[in-house]
N, C-alpha and C positions, 0 to 999 in steps of 0.2 A: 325745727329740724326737719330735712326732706328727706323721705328715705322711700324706697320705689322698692315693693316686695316684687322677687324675680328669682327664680333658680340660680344659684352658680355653685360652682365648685370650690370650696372654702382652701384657700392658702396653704400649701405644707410649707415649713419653717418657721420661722419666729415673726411674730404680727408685735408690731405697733403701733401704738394711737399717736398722733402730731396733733395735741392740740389738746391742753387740758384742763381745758375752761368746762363751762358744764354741758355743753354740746359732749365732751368726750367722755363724760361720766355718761349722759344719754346711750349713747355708742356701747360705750362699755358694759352697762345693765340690759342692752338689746344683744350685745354677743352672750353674752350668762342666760338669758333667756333665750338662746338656742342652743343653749348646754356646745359654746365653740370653748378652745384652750383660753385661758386671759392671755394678754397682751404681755409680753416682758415687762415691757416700760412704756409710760405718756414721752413723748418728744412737744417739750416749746419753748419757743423762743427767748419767752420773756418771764417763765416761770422755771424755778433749782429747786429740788427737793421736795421733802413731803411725800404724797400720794393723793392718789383717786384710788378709791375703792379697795385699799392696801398695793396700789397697783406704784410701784415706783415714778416721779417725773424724773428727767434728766433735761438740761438745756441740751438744742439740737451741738452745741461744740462736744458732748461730753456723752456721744450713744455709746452707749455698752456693749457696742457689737465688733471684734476686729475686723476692718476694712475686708479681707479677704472673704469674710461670711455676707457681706450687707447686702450680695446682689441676691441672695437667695431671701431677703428677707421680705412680706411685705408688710406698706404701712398706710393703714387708715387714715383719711382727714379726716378732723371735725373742728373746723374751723368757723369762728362767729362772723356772721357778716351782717353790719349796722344796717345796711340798705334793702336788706331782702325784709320782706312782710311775713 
């Protein structure tokens, strides 16, 4: 996983993860370890149900958010990529 430490100003509204393979449990134990809120929910594609970290997944057809809140929302990738070293 790459992650590039750097100041920012951390999200107000609801955070979510895309992506809940164990890149996003990575993610997810690096936001707990900055004492951030969790995440509502994992979003992915090809995974329903369960959790990460007691962290709900939902497939991306089925976010938990009404349309009128999602532009306030932001959402993390942690996507696997076969080709990177």
């Amino acid at each position: 996983m790459f992650c590039r430490r750097r100041t920012v100003e951390y999200p107000q509204g609801d955070v979510l993860i895309f992506g809940a393979g164990s890149n996003g449990g990575k993610l997810l134990s690096a936001m707990r370890k900055l004492g951030r809120a969790d995440p509502i929910c994992f979003l992915d594609s090809q995974k329903r149900g369960g959790d990460v970290g007691g962290i709900p997944i939902h497939n991306i057809d089925d976010i938990p958010i009404p349309p009128e809140k999602r532009r306030h929302c932001t959402v993390f990738a942690s996507l696997f990529n076969p080709g990177a070293n």
